[in-house]
C-alpha positions in Angstrom: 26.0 48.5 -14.6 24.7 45.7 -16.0 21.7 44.3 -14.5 21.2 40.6 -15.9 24.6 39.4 -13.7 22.9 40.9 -10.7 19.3 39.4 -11.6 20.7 36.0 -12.5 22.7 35.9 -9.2 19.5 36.9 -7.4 17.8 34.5 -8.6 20.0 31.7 -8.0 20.9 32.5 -4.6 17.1 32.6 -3.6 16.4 29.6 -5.0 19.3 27.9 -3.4 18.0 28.9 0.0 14.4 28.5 -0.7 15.7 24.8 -1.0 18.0 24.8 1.5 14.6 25.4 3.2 12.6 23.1 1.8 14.5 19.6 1.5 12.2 16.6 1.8 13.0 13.1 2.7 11.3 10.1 3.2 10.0 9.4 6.8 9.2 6.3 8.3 5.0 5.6 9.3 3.6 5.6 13.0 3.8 8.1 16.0 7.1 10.0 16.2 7.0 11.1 20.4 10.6 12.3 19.3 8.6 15.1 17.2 6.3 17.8 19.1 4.4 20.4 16.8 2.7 23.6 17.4 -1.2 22.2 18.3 -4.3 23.4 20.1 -6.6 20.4 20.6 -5.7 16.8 21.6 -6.5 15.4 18.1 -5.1 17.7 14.9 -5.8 16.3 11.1 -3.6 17.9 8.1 -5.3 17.0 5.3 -6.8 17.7 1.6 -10.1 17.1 0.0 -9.2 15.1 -2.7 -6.4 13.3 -1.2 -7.5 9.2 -1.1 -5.8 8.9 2.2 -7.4 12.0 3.6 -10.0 10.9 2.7 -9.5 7.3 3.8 -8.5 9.1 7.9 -11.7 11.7 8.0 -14.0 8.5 7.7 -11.8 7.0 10.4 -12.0 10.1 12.4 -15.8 10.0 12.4 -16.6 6.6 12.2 -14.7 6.8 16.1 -16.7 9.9 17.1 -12.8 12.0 17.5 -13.8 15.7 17.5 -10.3 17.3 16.0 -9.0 20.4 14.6 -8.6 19.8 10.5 -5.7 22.1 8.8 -6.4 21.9 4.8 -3.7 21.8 3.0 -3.3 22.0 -1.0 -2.1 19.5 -3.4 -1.2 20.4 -7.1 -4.3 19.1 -8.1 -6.3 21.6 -6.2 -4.3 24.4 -7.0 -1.0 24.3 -5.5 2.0 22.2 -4.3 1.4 23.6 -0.6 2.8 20.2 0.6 6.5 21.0 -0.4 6.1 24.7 1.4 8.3 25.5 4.3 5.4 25.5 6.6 4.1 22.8 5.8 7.6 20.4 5.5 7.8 21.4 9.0 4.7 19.2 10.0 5.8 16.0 7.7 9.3 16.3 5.9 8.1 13.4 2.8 5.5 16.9 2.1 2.9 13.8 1.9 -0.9 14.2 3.4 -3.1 13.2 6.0 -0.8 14.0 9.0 -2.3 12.8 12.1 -1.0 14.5 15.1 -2.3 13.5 18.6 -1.0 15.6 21.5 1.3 17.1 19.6 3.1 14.5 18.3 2.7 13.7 14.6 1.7 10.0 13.3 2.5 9.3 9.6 1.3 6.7 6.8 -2.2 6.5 6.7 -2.3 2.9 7.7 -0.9 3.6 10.7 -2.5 6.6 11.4 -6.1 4.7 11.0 -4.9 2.1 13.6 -3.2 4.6 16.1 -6.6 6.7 16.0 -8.3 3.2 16.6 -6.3 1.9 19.8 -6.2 5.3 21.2 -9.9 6.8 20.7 -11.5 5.5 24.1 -13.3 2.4 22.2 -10.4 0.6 20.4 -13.1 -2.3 19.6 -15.0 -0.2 17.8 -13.1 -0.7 14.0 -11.7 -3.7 14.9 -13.2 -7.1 15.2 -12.5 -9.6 18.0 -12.7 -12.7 16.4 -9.1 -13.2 14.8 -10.2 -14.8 11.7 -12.0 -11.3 11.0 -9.2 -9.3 12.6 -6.7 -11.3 9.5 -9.8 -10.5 7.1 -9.4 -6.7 7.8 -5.3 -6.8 8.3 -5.6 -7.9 4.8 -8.0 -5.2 3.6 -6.5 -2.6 5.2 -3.3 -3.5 3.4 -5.3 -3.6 -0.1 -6.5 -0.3 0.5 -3.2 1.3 1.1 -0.9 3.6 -1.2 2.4 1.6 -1.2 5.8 2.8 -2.4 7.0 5.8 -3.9 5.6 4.9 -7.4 2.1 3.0 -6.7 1.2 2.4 -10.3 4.3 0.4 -11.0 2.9 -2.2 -8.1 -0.9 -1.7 -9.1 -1.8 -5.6 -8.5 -0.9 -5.6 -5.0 -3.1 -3.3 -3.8 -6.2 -1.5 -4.9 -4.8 1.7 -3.3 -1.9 1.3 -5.7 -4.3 1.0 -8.7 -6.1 4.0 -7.4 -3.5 6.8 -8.9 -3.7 5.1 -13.1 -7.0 5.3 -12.8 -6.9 9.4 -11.6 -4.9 9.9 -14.1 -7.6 11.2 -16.8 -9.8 13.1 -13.5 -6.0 14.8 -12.9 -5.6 16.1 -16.5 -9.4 17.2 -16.6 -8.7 19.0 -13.1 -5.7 20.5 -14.3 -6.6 23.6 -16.5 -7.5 24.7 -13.2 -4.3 25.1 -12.4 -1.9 27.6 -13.2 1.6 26.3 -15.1 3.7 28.2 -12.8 1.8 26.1 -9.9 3.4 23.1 -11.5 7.1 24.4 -12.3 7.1 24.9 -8.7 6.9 21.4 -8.0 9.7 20.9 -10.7 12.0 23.3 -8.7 11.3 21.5 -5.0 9.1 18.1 -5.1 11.7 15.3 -4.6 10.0 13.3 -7.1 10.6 15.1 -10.0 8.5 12.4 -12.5 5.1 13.8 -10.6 5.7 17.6 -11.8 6.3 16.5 -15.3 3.4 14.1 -15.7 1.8 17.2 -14.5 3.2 19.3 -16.7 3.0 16.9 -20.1 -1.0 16.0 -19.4 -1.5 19.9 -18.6 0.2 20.9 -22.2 -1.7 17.8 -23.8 -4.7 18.0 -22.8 -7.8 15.4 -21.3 -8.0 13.5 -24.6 -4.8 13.0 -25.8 -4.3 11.1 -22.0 -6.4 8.6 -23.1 -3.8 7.8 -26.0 -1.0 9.3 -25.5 1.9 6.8 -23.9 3.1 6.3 -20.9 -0.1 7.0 -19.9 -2.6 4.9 -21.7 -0.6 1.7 -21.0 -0.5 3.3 -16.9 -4.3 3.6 -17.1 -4.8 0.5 -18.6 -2.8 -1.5 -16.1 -4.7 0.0 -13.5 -7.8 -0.5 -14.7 -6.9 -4.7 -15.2 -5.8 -4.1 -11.6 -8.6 -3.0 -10.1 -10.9 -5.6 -11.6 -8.6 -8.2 -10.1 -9.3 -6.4 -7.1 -12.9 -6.0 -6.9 -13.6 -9.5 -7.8 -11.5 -10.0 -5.0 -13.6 -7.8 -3.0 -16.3 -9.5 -4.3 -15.3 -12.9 -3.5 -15.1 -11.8 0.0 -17.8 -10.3 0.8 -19.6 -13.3 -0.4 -17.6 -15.2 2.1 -18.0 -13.1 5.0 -22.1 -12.7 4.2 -21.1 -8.9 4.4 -23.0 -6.2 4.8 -19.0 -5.2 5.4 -15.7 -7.1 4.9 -15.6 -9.0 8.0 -19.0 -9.2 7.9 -21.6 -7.5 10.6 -18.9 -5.1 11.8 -17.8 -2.0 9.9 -14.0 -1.8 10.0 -10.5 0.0 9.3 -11.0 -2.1 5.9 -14.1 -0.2 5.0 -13.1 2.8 6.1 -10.2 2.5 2.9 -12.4 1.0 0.5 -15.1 3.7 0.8 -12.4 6.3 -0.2 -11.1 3.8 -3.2 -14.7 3.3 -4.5 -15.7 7.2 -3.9 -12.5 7.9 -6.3 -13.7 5.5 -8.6 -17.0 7.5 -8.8 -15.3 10.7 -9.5 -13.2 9.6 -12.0 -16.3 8.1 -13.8 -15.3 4.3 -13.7 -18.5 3.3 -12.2 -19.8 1.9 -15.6 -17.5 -0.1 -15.9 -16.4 -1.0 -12.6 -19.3 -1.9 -10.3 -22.3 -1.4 -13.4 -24.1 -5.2 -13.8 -21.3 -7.0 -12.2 -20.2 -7.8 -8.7 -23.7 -7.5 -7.0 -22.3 -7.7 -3.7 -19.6 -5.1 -4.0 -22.7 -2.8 -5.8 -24.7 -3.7 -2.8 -21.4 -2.7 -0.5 -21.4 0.5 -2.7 -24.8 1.9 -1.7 -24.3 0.9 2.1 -21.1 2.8 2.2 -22.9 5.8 1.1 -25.6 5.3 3.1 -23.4 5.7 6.3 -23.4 9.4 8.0 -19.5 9.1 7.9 -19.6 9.2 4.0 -21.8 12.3 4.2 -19.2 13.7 6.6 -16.1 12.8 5.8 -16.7 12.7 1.7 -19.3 14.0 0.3 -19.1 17.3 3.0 -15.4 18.0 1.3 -16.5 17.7 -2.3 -13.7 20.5 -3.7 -15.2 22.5 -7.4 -11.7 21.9 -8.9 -12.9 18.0 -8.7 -16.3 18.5 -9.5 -15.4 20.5 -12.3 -13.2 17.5 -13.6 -15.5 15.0 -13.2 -18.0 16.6 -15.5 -15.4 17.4 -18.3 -14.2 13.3 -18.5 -18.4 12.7 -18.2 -18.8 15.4 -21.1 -16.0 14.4 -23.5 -17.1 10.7 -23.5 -20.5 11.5 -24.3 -19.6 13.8 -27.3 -16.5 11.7 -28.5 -16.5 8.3 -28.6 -13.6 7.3 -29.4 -12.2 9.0 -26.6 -14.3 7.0 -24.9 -13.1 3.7 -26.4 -9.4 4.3 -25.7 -9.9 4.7 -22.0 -11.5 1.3 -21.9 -9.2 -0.1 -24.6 
């Protein structure tokens, strides 16, 4: 008998119900009381480390005093596509982290999860100013600090959330020898946006320096990086306006709560030289009193994950011994 009919048709058959099992769609943000999940406490966070919107809700989280049960979950970039397994599509079908879920019912998008957690904490004044000249200054932060769209990079200008992923994109290909190439054909098999495994893939074969040169990614990383100072001037601009220490000015906010994950990303993907180094004082000074907060040593610096670390120091490494490495990321 000949086997390879037998394996072939194994094979295809499992994967065709492994995706049968696994289909992901798009879902639309906010509390969905339609949806009830498995949950133990009142408050349940599904989340990863690295993740800038998980990062973005934990700060939330504690900034609001919410005790909450956290469920980790991977992404490629720490070792697996966990977000696209069965389990977890059960919890949010777009297989996209942070998931809020509050009495069992999940809230989606981390912009509306960081507002839902803020009207429904006990103290919904706490992140969110009365006066509504500051409340529009925050609304308009909050939005600047958000992931938008399926492809954020393309629409880098509009928000400094969106001009957060080009500039990850040498910290992902230093994080990535880390992680296993079968790890990343899985997400080629399920992930419903199949561009993400293959940039994957492609800065995995190529390696940390060839990112910096290599097209579509230079010209993605440079984009970003134009982005983001038009941003941070921005930022800078209003915090001058507002007096800071904060965005709207005495109060911390749901803004601040977004731009301390934005600038913490910046720091581990080394752009602080060039970002915040002699320029914009008052978003330097903004800098050190975001770290300074307990939520930053909470929510941040207490979910520092090695695969990160790790990458952090290779990008810091390679531009001290080559140059011209170097010179093409800031090209």
């Amino acid at each position: 008998m000949n086997v390879v009919p037998l394996a072939l048709g194994g094979l295809a058959g499992w994967y065709l119900w492994e995706r049968s099992h696994r289909r992901t769609h798009s879902i639309t943000g906010g509390l969905h009381p339609e949806i009830t999940l498995p949950h133990e406490q009142e408050w349940e966070l599904w989340h990863n480390e690295f993740s800038l919107c998980s990062k973005k809700m934990r700060v939330c989280l504690a900034e609001l005093g919410i005790p909450h049960a956290a469920h980790r979950v991977d992404l490629i970039e720490t070792g697996s596509y966990e977000t696209i397994s069965r389990a977890f599509l059960a919890v949010n079908p777009a297989g996209l982290v942070p998931v809020l879920v509050h009495r069992g019912h999940p809230v989606y998008e981390s912009h509306d999860q960081i507002t839902y957690a803020s009207e429904h904490s006990g103290d919904p004044g706490r992140l969110v100013p009365d006066d509504p000249r500051a409340r529009a200054v925050m609304d308009r932060w909050v939005h600047k600090g958000s992931l938008v769209g399926d492809d954020p990079p393309k629409a880098a200008r509009e928000t400094a959330g969106n001009a957060v992923p080009g500039l990850t994109m040498p910290l992902f290909a230093a994080m990535l020898p880390d992680v296993p190439v079968h790890r990343i054909l899985e997400g080629l098999l399920f992930h419903r946006l199949k561009m993400r495994p293959i940039g994957f893939l492609a800065m995995k074969v190529r390696g940390l320096r060839a990112v910096a040169t290599t097209e579509p990614f230079h010209s993605m990383i440079r984009s970003s990086r134009l982005a983001m100072h038009g941003h941070l001037d921005d930022l800078e601009a209003t915090l001058g306006e507002t007096g800071g220490p904060w965005i709207t000015g005495a109060r911390f906010t749901l803004a601040d709560a977004g731009m301390m994950a934005i600038l913490d990303r910046i720091r581990e993907a080394d752009w602080e030289s060039e970002l915040l180094v002699d320029r914009r004082p008052c978003v330097q000074e903004y800098w050190r009193a975001l770290k300074a907060r307990p939520s930053y040593a909470a929510a941040i610096a207490a979910h520092e994950h090695p695969t990160v670390v790790r990458g952090t120091e290779r990008i810091v490494a390679l531009k001290r011994s080559d140059p011209a490495f170097a010179a093409a990321l800031a090209s």
